[in-house]
C-alpha positions as CSV (number, residue, x, y, z in Angstrom):
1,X,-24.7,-48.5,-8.9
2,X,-24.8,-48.8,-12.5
3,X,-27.1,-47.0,-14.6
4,X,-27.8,-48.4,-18.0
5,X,-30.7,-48.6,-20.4
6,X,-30.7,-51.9,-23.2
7,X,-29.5,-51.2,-26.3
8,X,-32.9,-50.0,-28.1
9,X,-31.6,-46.5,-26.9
10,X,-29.0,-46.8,-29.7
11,X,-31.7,-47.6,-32.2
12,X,-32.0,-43.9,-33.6
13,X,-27.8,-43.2,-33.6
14,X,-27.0,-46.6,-35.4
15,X,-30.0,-45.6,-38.1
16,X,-28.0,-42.5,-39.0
17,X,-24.7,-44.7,-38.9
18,X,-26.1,-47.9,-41.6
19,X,-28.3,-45.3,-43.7
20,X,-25.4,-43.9,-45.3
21,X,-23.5,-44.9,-48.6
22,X,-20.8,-47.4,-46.5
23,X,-18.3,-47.2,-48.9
24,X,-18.0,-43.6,-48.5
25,X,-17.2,-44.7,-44.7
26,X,-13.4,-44.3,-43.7
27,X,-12.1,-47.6,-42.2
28,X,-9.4,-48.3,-40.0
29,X,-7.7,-51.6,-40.3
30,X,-7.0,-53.1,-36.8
31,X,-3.8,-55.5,-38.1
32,X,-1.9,-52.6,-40.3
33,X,-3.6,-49.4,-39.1
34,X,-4.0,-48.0,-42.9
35,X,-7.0,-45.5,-42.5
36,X,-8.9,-45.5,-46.7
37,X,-12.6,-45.5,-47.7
38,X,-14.7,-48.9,-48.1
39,X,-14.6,-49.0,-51.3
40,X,-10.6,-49.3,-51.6
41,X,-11.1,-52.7,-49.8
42,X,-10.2,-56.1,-52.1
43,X,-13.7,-58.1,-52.0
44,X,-13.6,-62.1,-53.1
45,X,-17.0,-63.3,-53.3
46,X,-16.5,-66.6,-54.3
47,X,-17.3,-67.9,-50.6
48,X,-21.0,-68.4,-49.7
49,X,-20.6,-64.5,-49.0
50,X,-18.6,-62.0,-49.1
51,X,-15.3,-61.1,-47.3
52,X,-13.1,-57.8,-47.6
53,X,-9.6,-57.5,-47.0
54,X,-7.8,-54.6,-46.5
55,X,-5.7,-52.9,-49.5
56,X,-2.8,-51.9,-47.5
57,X,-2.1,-55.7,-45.6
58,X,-4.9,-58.0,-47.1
59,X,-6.1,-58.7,-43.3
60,X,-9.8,-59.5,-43.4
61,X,-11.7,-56.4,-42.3
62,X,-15.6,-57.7,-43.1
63,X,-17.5,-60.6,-43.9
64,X,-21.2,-60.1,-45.2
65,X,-23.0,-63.4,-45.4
66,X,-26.9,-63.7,-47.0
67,X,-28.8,-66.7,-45.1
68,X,-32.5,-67.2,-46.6
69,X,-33.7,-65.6,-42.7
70,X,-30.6,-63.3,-41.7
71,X,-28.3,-61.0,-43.1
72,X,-24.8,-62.0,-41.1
73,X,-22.0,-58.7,-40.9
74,X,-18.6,-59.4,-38.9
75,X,-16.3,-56.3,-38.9
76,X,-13.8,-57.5,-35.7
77,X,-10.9,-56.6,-39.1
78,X,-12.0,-53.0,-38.4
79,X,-10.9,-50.9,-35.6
80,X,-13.6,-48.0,-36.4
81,X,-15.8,-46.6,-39.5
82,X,-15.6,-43.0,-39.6
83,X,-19.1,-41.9,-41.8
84,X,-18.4,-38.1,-43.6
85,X,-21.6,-35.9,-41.7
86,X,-25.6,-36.2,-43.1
87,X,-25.9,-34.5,-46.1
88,X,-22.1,-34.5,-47.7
């Protein structure tokens, strides 16, 4: 038998993960592979949004999009972010 809780139980894990500068955040592009920090990605925000392609291959790693009620983040371009510890 399975044992699983929902996923609340990430709550205080993902709160250190999204409090963090992002762009300090090492990504890994899942087309190319090429491992740099958020902030070498290319951004174009002239879409109702923002979408950011990676430096190396110009795959689209993220999409942010601003709705008047939700704040929309796809990141299926990224195979991991790697954060630098709390504190550095």
């Amino acid at each position: 038998m399975d044992h699983f809780v929902d996923g609340n139980a990430l709550a205080g894990s993902l709160r250190q993960v999204f409090r963090p500068d992002i762009t300090t955040a090492e990504a890994r592009c899942a087309g190319c592979g090429a491992v740099r920090p958020v902030a070498d990605f290319r951004v174009y925000t002239a879409a109702p949004g923002a979408v950011a392609r990676c430096a190396a291959c110009g795959q689209v790693t993220l999409q942010l999009v601003q709705s008047p009620g939700a704040l929309w983040l796809g990141m299926s371009g990224l195979s991991y972010l790697r954060f630098p510890p709390p504190g550095r």
